[in-house]
C-alpha positions in Angstrom: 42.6 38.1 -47.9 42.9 37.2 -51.7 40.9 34.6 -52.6 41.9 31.5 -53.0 42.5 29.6 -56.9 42.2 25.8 -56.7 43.4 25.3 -60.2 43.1 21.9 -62.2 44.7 20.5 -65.5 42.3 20.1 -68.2 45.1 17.3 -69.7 43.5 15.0 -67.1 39.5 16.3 -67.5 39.8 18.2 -64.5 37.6 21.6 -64.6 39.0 24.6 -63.4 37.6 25.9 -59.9 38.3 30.0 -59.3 37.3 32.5 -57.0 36.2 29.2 -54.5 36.5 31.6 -51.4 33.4 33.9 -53.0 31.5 30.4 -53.8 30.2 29.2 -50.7 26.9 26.8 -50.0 23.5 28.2 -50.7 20.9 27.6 -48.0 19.5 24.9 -49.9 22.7 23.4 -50.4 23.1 23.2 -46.4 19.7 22.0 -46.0 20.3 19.3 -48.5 23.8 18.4 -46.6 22.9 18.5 -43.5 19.2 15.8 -44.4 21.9 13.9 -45.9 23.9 13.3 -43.0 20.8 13.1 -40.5 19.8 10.5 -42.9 23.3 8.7 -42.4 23.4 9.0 -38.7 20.0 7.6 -38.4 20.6 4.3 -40.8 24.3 4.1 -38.5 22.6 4.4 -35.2 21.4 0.5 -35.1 24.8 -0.8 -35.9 26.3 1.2 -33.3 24.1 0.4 -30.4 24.4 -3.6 -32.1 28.3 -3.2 -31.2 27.9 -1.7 -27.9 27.4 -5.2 -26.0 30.4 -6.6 -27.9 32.5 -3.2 -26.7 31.6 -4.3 -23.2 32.3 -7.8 -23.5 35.7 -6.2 -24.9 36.8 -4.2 -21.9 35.7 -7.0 -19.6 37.4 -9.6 -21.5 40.5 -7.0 -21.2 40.0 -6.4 -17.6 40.2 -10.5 -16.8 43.3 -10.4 -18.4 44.8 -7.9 -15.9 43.7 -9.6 -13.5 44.9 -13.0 -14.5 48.0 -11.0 -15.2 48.0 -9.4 -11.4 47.6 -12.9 -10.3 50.2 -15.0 -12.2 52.5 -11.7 -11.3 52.1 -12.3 -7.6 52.2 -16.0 -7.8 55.4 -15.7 -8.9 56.8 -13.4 -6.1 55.6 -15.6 -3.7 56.9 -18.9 -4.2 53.6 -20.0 -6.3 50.7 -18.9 -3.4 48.0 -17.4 -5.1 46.7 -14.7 -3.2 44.8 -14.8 -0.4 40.9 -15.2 -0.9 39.1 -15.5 2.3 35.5 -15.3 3.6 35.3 -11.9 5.5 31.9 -13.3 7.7 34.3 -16.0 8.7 37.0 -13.2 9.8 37.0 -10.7 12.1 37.1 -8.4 13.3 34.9 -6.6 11.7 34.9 -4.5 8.3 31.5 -3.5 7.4 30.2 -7.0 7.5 33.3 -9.2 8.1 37.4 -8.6 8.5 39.7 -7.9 5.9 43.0 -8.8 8.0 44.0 -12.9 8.1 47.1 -13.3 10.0 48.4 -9.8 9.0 47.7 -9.6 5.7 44.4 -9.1 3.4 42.7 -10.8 1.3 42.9 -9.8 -3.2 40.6 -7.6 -2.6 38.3 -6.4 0.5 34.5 -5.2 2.0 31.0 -6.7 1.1 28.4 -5.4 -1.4 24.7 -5.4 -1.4 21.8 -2.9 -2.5 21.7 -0.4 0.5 23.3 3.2 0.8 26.5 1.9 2.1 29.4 3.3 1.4 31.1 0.1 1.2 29.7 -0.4 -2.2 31.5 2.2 -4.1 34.8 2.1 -2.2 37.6 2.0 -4.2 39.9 1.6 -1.6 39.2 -1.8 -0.4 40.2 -2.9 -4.2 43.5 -1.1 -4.6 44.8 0.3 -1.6 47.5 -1.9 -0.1 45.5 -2.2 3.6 42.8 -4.0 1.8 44.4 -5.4 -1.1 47.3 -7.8 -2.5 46.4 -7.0 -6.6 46.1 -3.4 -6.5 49.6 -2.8 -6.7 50.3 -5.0 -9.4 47.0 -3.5 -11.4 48.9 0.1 -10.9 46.0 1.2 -8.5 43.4 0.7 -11.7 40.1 -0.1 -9.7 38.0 0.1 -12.9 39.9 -3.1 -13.8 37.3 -4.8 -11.0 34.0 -3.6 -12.7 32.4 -4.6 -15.6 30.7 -2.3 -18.0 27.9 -4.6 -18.4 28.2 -6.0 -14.5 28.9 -3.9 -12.1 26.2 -1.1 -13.4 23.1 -1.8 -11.7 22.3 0.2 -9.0 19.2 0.0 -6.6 16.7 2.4 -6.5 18.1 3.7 -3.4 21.7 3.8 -4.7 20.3 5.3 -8.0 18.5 8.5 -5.5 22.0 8.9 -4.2 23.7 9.6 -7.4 25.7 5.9 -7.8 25.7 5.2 -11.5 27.7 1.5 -10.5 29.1 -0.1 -7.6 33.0 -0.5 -7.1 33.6 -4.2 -8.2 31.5 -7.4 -10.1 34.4 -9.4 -10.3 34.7 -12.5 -8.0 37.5 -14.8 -7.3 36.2 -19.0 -7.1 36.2 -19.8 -3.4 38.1 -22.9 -4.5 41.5 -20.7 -5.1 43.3 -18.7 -2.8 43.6 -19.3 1.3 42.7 -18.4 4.3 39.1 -18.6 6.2 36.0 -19.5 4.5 32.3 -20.3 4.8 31.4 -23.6 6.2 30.4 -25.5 2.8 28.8 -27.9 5.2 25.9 -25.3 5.0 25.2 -25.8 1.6 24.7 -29.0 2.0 28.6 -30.1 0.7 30.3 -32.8 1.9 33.4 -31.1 3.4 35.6 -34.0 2.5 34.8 -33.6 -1.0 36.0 -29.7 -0.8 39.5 -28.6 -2.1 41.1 -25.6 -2.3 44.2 -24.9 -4.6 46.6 -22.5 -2.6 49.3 -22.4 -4.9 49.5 -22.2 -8.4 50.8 -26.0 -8.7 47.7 -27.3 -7.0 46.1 -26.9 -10.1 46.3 -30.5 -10.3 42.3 -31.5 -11.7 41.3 -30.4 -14.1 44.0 -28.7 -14.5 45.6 -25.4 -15.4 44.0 -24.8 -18.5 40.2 -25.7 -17.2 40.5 -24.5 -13.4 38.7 -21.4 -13.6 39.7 -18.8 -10.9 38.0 -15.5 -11.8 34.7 -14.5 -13.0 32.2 -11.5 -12.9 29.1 -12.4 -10.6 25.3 -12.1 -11.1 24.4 -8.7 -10.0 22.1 -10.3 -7.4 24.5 -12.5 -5.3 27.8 -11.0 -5.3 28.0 -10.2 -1.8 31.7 -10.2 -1.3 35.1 -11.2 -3.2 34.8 -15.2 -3.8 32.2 -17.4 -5.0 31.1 -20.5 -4.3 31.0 -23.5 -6.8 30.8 -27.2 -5.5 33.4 -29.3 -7.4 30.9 -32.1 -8.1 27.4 -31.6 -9.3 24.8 -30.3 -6.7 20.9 -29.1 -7.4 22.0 -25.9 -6.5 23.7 -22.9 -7.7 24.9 -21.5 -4.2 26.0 -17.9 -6.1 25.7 -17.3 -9.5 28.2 -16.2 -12.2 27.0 -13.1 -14.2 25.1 -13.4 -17.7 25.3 -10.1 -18.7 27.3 -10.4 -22.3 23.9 -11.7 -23.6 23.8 -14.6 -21.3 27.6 -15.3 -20.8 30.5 -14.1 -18.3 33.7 -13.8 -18.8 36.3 -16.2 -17.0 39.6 -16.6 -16.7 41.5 -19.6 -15.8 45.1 -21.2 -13.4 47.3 -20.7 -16.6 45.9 -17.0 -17.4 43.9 -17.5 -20.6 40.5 -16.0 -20.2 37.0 -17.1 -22.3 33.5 -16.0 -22.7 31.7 -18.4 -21.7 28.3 -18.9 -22.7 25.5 -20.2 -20.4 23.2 -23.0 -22.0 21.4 -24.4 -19.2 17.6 -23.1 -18.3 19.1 -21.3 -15.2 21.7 -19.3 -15.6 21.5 -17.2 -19.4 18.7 -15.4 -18.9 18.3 -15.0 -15.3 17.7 -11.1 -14.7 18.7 -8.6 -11.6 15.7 -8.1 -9.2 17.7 -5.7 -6.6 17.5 -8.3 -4.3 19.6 -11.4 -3.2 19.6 -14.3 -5.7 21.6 -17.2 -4.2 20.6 -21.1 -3.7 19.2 -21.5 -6.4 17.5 -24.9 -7.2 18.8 -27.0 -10.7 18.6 -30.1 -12.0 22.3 -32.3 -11.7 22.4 -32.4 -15.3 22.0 -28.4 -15.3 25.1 -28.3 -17.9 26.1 -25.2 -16.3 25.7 -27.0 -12.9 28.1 -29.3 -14.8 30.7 -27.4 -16.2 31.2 -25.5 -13.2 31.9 -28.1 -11.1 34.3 -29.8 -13.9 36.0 -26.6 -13.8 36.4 -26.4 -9.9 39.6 -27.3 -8.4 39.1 -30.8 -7.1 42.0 -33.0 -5.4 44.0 -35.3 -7.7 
């Protein structure tokens, strides 16, 4: 091969470069390059893992809006009823620890999750598959649009010694929004007259469209299934708990499909970490403003 002339104009103070293919790097050239760039890499490597929460806040934030999407989609094909959300304990019969069929049909999405070896925890099929679901065919069978990055990895020790690196969902629909069978609020201490649920997309009466929320990722700890429960007037409780995970904020999304991170500001709630075990009842003040906003933000009848 001849070697190659990179030629310059000495009209414009360029110097002339010939022979280039015989003038390669001397080893202490390459040592000098190479420092350089370890240099680099090492000033870089703090801003990187800086932007790595607000990546996952990005995909979650992106996720919610599928599902807000899948949501408003189905709505639509079925004369404004949301789709169904109902309490598998109150449901049989039974699918690992309650049934995913209500009069024929299932619920958004299906199964229970906690920290032991069961299977049901990392089954995709109870998010997507048409048996167990009513949003996976409008999320294109996507089930990794039902975990967050910064959610739904935790695993227990026991899952961790079986190889699970996450569990199959952290997303949770408000137990306020969607039909069907659900847990006795009466047990929490509710009063059962005071409790509304929003079937269709035009009971989003109060608050409203804009401020009902409808789906959010849930605390590591207490998701135990596909709804959550949030009393529509203040309580001194937290019966489940949203996530905090994107540095002590979820992401939400709402009855007219805009979605928010929302940021926790209460004592409870921001920093409250995953222990592997269940977190759920959880004493507060009234004034808890997360106590507050939640339950300004639950559907509630006009």
């Amino acid at each position: 091969m001849e070697p190659t002339h990179v030629g310059c104009y000495e009209e414009i103070g360029l110097c002339r470069i010939e022979d280039a293919w015989h003038n390669g790097f001397t080893l202490t050239e390459l040592l000098v390059v190479l420092g350089t760039l370890a240099v680099l890499a090492i000033m870089l490597l703090p801003a990187l893992a800086a932007t790595q929460p607000r990546s996952k806040a990005y995909q979650c934030l992106n996720n919610m809006r599928q599902l807000a999407l899948a949501s408003t989609l189905y709505a639509g094909e079925h004369n404004e009823y949301l789709p169904l959300n109902f309490d598998p304990r109150n449901n049989p019969p039974p699918l690992g620890n309650g049934g995913y069929l209500y009069q024929g049909s299932p619920s958004w999405i299906s199964g229970v999750m906690d920290w032991t070896a069961n299977t049901f925890n990392t089954n995709t099929a109870y998010l997507v598959d048409d048996r167990y679901s009513l949003l996976g065919g409008y999320l294109g069978r996507n089930y990794e649009v039902f975990a967050c990055p910064a959610c739904a990895y935790y695993v227990s020790p026991v899952q961790r010694a079986l190889g699970y690196n996450h569990r199959s969902h952290s997303v949770s629909m408000s137990a306020a929004v969607g039909g069907g069978p659900k847990y006795s609020v009466s047990n929490f201490g509710w009063n059962a007259s005071q409790w509304y649920v929003a079937n269709k997309s035009t009971d989003f009466n109060n608050p409203g469209p804009s401020r009902t929320w409808v789906f959010t990722d849930e605390h590591p700890d207490s998701i135990d299934d596909a709804l959550i429960y949030t009393a529509p007037f203040p309580t001194t409780m937290f019966t489940e708990l949203p996530a905090n995970q994107h540095d002590g904020a979820a992401s939400i999304t709402f009855g007219d499909g805009h979605v928010e991170m929302h940021k926790w500001t209460g004592p409870v709630l921001p920093n409250r970490p995953a222990l592997y075990t269940a977190q759920r009842q959880i004493p507060c003040t009234v004034t808890d403003p997360d106590m507050v906003w939640l339950a300004q933000h639950t559907p509630q009848p006009q």
